[in-house]
C-alpha positions in Angstrom: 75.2 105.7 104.6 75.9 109.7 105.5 76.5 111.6 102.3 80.5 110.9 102.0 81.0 112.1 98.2 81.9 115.3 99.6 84.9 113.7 101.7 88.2 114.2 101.1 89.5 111.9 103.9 88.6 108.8 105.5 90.2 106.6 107.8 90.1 102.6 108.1 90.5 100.5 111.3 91.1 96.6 111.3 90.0 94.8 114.3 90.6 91.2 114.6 88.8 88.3 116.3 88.8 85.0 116.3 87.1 84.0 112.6 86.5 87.2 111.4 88.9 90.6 110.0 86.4 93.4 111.1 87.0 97.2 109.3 85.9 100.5 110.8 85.6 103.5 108.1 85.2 106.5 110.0 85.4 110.3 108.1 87.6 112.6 109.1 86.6 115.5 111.9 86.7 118.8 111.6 89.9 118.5 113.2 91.6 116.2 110.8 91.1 113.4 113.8 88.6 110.2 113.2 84.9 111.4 113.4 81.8 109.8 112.7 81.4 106.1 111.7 80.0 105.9 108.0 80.7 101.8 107.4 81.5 98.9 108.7 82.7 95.6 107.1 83.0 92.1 108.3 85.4 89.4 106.2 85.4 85.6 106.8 89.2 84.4 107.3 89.7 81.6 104.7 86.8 82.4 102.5 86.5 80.0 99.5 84.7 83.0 97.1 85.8 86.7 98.3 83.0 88.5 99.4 83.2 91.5 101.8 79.9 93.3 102.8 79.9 96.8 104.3 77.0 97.8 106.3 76.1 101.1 108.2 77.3 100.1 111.4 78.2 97.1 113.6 74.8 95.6 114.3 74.7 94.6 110.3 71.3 95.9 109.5 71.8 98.2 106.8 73.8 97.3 103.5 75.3 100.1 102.2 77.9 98.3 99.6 80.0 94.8 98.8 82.4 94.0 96.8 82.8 90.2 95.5 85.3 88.1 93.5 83.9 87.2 89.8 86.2 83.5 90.3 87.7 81.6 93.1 91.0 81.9 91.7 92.6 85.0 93.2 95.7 85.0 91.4 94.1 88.6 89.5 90.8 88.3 90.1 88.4 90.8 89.6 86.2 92.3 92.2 82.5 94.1 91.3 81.5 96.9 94.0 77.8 97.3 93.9 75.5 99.3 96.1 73.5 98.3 98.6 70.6 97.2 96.1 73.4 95.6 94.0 73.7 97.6 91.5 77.1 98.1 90.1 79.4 101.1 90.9 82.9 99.8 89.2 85.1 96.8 89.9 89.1 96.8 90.5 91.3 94.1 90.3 95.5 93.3 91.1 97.7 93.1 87.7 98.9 89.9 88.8 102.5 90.3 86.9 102.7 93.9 88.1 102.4 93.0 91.3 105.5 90.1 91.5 107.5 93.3 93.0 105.3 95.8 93.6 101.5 95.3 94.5 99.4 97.3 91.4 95.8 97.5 91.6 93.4 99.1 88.9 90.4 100.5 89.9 87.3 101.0 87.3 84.5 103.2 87.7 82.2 104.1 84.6 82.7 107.9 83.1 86.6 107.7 84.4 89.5 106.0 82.6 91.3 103.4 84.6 92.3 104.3 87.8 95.8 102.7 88.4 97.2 102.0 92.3 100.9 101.0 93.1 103.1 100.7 96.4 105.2 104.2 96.5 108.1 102.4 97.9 110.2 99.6 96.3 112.2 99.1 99.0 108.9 98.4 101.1 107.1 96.3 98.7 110.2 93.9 98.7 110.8 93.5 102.3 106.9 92.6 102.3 107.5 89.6 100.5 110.6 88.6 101.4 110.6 89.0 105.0 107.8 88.3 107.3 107.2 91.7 108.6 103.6 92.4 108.3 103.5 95.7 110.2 105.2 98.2 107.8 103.7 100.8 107.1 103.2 101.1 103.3 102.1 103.8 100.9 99.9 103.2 97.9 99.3 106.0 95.3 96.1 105.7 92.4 96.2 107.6 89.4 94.5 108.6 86.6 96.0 110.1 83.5 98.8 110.9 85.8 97.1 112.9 88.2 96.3 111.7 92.0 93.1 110.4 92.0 93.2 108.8 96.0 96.0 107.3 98.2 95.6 104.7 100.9 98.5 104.8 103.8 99.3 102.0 106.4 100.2 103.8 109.8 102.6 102.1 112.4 100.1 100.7 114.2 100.2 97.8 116.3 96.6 96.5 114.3 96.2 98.1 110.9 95.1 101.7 110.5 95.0 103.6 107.0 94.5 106.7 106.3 92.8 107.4 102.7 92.9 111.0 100.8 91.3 111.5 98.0 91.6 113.9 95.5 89.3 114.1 92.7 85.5 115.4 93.3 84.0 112.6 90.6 86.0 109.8 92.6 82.9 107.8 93.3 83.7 107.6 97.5 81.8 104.5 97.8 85.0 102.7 95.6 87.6 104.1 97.2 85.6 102.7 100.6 85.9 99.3 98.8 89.4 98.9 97.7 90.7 100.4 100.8 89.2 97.7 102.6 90.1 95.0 99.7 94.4 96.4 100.4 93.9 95.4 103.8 91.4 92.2 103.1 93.7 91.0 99.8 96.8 92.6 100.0 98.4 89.5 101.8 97.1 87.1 99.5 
């Protein structure tokens, strides 16, 4: 994987075939417009155990980082990110309760206090689960002793597109790769 700890945008592309949700993470340009390809993840529709692995580009040679469900129940499960060697880099998981009206995520890396992630909108979050509009846009905000830590945002885009800014140097890039990947792969469930 290209050094991305420096990066302070990244953008995620969903494709979809037949069997299989396939994610593009690209960096940003120069320009602010998508640039180089630095992951790419492949997700079995209808997976028993959640388990996403990102590699360094389509041909799924190179490993750079998973993440994978500790239990089959996903009601709040917990998700480990590890590296390519599978060592661990932090975890996140969905506050199950919290997340009745408004989808909450917590994300934990080690030397940072829980990162916490919620849809900006009410109004959004609501007509996501009571209607069966799947192609708002919607706006998720993390935050860590109340400062910004990353957000992820769902473009109007006929297949999903997100656009991911993060704010905080320590932010562990590799994590924020993860659980933008997990709002598109989990968020439904």
């Amino acid at each position: 994987m290209p050094e991305v700890q420096t990066l302070t945008r990244l953008y995620v592309r969903q494709r979809i075939t037949m069997m299989v949700n396939k994610y593009e993470v690209r960096a940003a340009g120069p320009d602010g417009a998508e640039g180089e390809l630095i992951a790419f993840a492949q997700q079995k529709r209808l997976a028993f155990k959640e388990q996403v692995t990102l590699y360094e580009d389509e041909s799924k040679q190179v490993p750079v980082l998973g993440f994978k469900a500790r239990q089959v129940i996903d009601l709040g499960a917990t998700y480990d990110v590890t590296d390519f060697a599978g060592a661990p880099i932090g975890l996140f998981r969905k506050g199950f309760k919290e997340s009745l009206l408004r989808s909450t995520w917590t994300v934990e890396q080690p030397g940072l206090g829980a990162i916490k992630g919620q849809e900006r909108s009410m109004v959004v979050a609501i007509l996501r689960r009571f209607t069966d509009i799947s192609f708002l846009p919607y706006h998720f905000d993390f935050v860590i002793d109340g400062q910004p830590a990353f957000s992820v945002i769902k473009q109007w885009a006929l297949r999903d597109k997100y656009t991911v800014d993060i704010h905080r140097p320590d932010l562990d890039r590799r994590l924020v790769i993860a659980m933008a990947v997990a709002l598109d792969a989990l968020q439904a469930r």
